[in-house]
C-alpha positions, 0 to 999 in steps of 0.5 A, spaced: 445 671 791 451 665 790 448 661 797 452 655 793 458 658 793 464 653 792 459 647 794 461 641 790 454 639 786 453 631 783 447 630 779 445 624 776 442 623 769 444 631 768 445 630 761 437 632 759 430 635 763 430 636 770 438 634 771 440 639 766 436 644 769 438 643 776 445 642 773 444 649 770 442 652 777 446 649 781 452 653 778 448 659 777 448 659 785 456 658 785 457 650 785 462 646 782 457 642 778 459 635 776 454 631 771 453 624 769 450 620 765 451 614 761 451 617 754 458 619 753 457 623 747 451 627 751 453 627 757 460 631 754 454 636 749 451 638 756 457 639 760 460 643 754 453 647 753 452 648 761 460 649 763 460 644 767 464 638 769 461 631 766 462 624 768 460 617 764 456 613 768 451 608 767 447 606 774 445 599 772 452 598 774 456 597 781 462 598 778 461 604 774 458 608 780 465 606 785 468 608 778 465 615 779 465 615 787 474 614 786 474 620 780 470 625 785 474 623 791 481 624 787 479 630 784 474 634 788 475 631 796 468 631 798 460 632 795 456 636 798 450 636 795 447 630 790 441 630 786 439 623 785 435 624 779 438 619 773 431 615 771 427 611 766 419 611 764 415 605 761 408 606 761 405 599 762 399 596 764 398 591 769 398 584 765 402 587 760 409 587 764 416 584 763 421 582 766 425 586 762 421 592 764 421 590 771 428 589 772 430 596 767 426 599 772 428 597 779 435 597 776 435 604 773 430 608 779 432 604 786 437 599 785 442 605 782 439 610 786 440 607 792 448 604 790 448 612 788 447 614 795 450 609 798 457 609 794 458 617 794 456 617 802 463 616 804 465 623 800 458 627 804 461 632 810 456 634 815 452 639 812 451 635 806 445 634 803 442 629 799 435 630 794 432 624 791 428 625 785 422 620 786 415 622 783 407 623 785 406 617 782 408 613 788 401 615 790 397 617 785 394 610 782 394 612 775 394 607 769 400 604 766 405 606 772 405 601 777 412 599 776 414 606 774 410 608 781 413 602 785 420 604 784 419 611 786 415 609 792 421 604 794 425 611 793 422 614 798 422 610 804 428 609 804 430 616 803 425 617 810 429 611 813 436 614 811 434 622 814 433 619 820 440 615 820 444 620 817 441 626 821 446 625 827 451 626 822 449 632 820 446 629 812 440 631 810 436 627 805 429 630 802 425 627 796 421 631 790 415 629 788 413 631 781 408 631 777 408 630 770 414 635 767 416 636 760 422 633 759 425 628 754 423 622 758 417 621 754 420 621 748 424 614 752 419 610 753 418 607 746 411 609 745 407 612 737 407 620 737 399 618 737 400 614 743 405 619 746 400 625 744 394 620 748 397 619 754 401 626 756 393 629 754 390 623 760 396 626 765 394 633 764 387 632 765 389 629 772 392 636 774 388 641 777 393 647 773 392 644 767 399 643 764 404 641 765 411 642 769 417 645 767 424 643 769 427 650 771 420 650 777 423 643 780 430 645 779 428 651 784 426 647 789 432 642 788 436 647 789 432 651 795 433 644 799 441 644 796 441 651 802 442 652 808 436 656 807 432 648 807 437 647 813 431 645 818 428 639 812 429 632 812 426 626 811 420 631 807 417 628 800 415 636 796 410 634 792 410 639 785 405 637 781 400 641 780 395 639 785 395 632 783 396 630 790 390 635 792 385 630 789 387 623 791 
């Protein structure tokens, strides 16, 4: 069943993991799908790969996201669903953070994020919906992510407070919270394949399903809460994780 038929869909960091599988599913429903990311080159291989159409743009940056609110109004009119997705990871214990860690982070998972939502709100009819990918790590305490967990936590309270404000307009904003997901995130964060092998065996440890998650399941629920079948959802954080949440 096409249930997005002719909506116009955004997704953030739609170029690789959750993003791509979203972005694909979304268009399997029937929506105009738009992709971005900061990657020219990888940005335009997915949008070819997905049949989609791809945008530049590097969060960090005010500038590049009213660059890409103007392309989406000229083309396009309106968004009727935005996946904020686009995100980073550096694995750093407490003693251990920088500032440049701290501040790629916020920059990139709630600063960017929130100026996402805020730039491309005006293009939002009623009966749009805004999903923001945030993380269980916001209340898990797990070792090495508390810049990472800080950032999502800050995510969703403000994704709470905006579905309470844009509720009489017809809008609603949702947050997922997954556990840990295969994707190329891991790959970013700069760290040795032993230290990688190490510490992706320690998150699956902690998943009372032993594994971990695969970008298709959370582009299912994505793409639940893009419908009108989640029309009576907002302010919700879904946790997808495995039962991690279960245990804290």
């Amino acid at each position: 069943m096409r249930n997005l038929e002719n909506k116009i869909a955004v997704v953030t960091g739609g170029n690789s993991g959750i993003g791509y599988a979203t972005a694909k599913e979304l268009k399997d429903l029937g929506a105009k799908v738009i992709i971005t990311g900061r990657s020219s080159e990888k940005v335009q291989k997915a949008a070819d790969e997905l049949g989609v159409e791809g945008l530049i743009c590097d969060v960090r940056e005010l500038s590049q996201i009213n660059q890409l609110a103007r392309a989406i109004q000229e083309k396009h009119g309106r968004v009727d669903v935005l996946f904020v997705n686009a995100g980073i990871f550096f694995p750093t214990p407490v003693g251990n953070v920088t500032e440049e860690i701290f501040d790629e982070t916020m920059d990139i998972n709630f600063k960017g994020a929130v100026f996402t939502v805020e730039k491309l709100l005006p293009l939002i009819p009623e009966g749009g919906t805004i999903i923001n990918l945030s993380s269980v790590n916001a209340y898990t305490g797990m070792a090495n992510t508390a810049i990472y967990a800080a950032s999502k936590a800050a995510m969703n309270s403000y994704t709470r407070t905006a579905a309470t404000e844009l509720a009489s307009r017809g809008i609603r904003v949702n947050a997922i919270n997954p556990g840990p997901v295969a994707t190329p995130i891991f790959g970013k964060t700069g760290l040795s394949e032993d230290q990688l092998n190490g510490f992706a065996q320690m998150m699956q440890n902690r998943v009372p399903m032993k594994r971990f998650g695969k970008p298709e399941e959370i582009a299912k629920l994505a793409a639940f809460l893009a419908s009108d079948d989640a029309s009576f959802i907002t302010g919700s954080e879904i946790n997808i994780d495995g039962g991690i949440a279960v245990l804290v």
